[in-house]
N, C-alpha and C positions, 0 to 999 in steps of 0.2 A: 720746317714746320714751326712749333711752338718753341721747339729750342731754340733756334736763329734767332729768335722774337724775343724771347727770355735774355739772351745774351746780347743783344742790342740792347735792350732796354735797363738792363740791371746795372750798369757802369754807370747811367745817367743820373738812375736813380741815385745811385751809390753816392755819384759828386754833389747832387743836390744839396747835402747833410753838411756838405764844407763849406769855409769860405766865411767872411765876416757879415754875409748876408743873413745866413742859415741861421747866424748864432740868438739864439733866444735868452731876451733880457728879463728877470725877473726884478719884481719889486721897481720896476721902474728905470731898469738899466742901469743904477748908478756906478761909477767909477771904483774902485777897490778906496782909495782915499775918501770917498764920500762914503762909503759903505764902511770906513772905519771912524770917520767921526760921526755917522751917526747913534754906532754902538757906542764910542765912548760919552755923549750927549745921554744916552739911556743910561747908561751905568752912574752917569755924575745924579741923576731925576732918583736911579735907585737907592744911592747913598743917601740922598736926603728924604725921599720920602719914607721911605722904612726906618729910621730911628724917629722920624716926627711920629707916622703912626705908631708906636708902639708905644714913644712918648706920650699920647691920646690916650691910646688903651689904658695903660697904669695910671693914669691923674683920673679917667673917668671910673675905673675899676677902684680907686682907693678912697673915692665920694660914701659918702655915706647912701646907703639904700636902705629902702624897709623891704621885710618877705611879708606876702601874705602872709596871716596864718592857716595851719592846715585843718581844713573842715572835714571831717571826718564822715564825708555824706553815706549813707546805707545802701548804694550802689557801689561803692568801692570795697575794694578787697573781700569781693564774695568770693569762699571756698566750698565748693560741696564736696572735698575730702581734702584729705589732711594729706601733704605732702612726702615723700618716699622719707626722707628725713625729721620730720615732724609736723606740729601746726606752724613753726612759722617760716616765712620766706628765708631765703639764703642771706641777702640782705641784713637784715633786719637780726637774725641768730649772730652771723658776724660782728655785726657790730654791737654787740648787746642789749640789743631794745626791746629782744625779747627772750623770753624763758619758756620754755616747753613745761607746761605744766599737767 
């Protein structure tokens, strides 16, 4: 019955899995050597590009910028009660900018 069928067919299936046919190539199937000079090809892209950008970063970051100034519009910082710790925000008590008065 199903067993005989079962056990035929399971060894077949079984060898299907083997062999250098079966084997699934990813990325392209490359060889272990091709597959190691590609990492080392990225690592050499990673050493220079990450000190260049970071070199960007600090020359653009040490440019002179202007800040807006802050406009203090009458839709900002509406409270209609005062905070478990006072009138003013956490912020702003930390760092001194404001006094509970």
């Amino acid at each position: 019955g199903m067993q005989a069928v079962g056990r035929a067919v399971l060894p077949r299936v079984a060898r299907a899995g083997r062999g250098p046919a079966a084997r699934r190539g990813m990325s392209g199937a490359a060889s272990y050597e091709e597959e190691v000079a590609e990492m080392n090809k990225w690592r050499v892209i990673s050493y220079i590009a990450v000190p260049a950008s970071l070199a960007l970063m600090a020359y653009n970051l040490s440019k002179h910028h202007e800040h807006k100034e802050n406009v203090p519009y009458p839709y900002m910082n509406i409270r209609n009660k005062e905070f478990p710790w006072g009138k003013c925000n956490l912020f702003d008590k930390f760092s001194g900018r404001c006094t509970d008065n």
